[in-house]
C-alpha positions in Angstrom: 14.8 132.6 171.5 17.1 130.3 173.6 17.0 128.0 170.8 17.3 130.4 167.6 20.9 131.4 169.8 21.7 127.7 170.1 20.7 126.6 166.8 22.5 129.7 165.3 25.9 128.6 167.3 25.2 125.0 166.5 25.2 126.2 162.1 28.9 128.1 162.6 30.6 125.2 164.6 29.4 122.9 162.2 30.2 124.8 158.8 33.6 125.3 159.9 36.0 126.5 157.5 37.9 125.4 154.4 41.2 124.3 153.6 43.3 125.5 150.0 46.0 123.2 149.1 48.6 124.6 146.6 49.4 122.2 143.7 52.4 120.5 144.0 55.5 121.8 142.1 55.7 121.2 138.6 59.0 121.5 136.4 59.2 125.0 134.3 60.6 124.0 130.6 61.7 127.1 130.5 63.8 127.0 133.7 65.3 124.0 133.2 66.9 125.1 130.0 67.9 127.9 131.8 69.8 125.8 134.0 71.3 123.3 131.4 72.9 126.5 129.9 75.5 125.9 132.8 77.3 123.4 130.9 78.0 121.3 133.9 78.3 123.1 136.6 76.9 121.5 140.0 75.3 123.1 142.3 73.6 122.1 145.8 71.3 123.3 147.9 71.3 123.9 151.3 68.9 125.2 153.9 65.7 128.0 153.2 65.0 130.1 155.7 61.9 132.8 156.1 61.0 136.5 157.3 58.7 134.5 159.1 59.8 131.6 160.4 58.2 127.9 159.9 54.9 129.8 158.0 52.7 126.9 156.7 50.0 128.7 155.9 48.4 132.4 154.8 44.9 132.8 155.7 42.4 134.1 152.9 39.6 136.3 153.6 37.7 134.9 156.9 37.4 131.3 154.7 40.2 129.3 155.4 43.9 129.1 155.2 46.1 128.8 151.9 49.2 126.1 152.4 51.3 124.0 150.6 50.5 120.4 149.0 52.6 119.0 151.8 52.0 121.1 154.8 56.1 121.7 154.7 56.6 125.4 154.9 56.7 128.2 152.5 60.4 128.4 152.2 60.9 124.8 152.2 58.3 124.7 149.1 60.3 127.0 147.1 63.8 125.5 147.9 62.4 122.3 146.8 61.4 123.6 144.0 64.7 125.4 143.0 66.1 122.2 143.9 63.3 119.8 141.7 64.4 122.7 138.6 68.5 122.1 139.3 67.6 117.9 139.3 66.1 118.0 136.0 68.6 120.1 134.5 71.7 117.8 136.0 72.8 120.5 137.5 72.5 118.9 141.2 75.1 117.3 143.2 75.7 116.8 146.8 78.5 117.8 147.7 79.0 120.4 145.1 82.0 122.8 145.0 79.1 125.6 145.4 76.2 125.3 147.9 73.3 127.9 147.4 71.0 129.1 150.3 67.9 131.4 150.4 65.5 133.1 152.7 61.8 133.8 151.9 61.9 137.2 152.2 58.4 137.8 151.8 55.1 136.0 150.5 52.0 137.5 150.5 48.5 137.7 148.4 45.3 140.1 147.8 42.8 137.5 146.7 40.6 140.9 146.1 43.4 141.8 143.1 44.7 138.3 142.7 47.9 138.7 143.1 51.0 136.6 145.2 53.8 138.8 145.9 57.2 137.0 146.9 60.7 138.4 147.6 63.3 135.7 147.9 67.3 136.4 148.4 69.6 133.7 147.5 73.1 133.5 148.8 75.8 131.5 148.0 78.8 129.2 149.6 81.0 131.8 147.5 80.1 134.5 149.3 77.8 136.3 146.5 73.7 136.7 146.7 71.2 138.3 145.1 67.6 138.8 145.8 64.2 138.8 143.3 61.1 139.1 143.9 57.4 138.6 141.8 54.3 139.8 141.8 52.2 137.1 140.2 48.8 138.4 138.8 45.8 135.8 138.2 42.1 135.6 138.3 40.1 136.6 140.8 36.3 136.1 142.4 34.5 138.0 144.4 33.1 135.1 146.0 34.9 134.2 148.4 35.4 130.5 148.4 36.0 130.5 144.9 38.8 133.8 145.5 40.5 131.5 148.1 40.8 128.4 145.9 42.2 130.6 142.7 44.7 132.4 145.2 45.9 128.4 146.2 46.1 127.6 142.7 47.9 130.6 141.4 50.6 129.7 144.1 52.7 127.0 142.2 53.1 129.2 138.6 54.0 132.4 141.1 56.6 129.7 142.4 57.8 128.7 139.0 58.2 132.5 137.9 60.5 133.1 141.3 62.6 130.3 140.4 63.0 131.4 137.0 63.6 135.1 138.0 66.8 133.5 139.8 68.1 131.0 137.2 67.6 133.2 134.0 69.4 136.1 135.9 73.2 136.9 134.5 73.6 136.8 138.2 73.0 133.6 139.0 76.2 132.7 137.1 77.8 134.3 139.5 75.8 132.5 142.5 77.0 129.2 141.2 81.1 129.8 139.9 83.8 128.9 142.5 
């Protein structure tokens, strides 16, 4: 018996668990044209902040954790990619006459429904904000290492449709004018 226990503890310390890796960000077409519809206007972009501070990771199901390419946080993923959209659009300068700010509001996932549901105000040197939010639907398992890796993977397009929510809004010309 004394063995079957220390056998048994020896199987979970050595399975350990896994680790998901989000892709890294990858340009929206559709956001950058977005953007280039500002016909020169430069923005920058300042600090991200988040509900919950320095979050680097979500864990899924008892598996392991979901985090970014990078290991930088959740908000810092999504104002790099704001900022990696505004680049390719030559829509970035720093200094600009307008500096834009956000805060993660919230980011969450069901890897049982497959969904990633994010909430992200952005606010603006000029004293305006406004706040989106997506609820990204994808593929599921009920396996759980496979759930974990589509929820990882279904990360980056939830990103791209937050950004895009943000710069195809008539309010983000407001977020960007003097």
């Amino acid at each position: 018996m004394k063995k079957l226990i220390i056998l048994s503890l020896f199987a979970v310390l050595a399975s350990g668990c896994s680790t998901y890796s989000a892709n890294r960000y990858s340009i929206s077409t559709d956001n950058v044209m977005a953007l280039r519809s500002l016909n020169g206007v430069m923005v920058d972009v300042g600090t991200f902040s988040s509900s919950t501070p320095g979050q680097t990771e979500i864990m899924c199901r008892g598996v392991g954790p979901i985090k970014t390419p990078d290991g930088e946080t959740f908000s810092d993923f999504v104002r790099k990619a704001l900022l990696d959209e505004l680049r390719m659009a030559d829509s970035y300068a720093s200094p600009a006459p307008v500096t834009i700010t956000g805060n993660l509001d919230a980011i969450d996932f069901s890897s049982n429904s497959g969904n990633w549901n994010l909430a992200l105000t952005v606010n603006s040197s000029n004293g305006k904000s406004m706040t989106v939010s997506e609820d990204y639907e994808y593929t599921s398992s009920f396996y759980g290492e496979t759930a974990c890796n589509q929820t990882a993977q279904a990360f980056m397009p939830a990103v791209q449709n937050l950004v895009g929510k943000v710069v195809r809004s008539p309010e983000f010309m407001d977020l960007v004018s003097k």
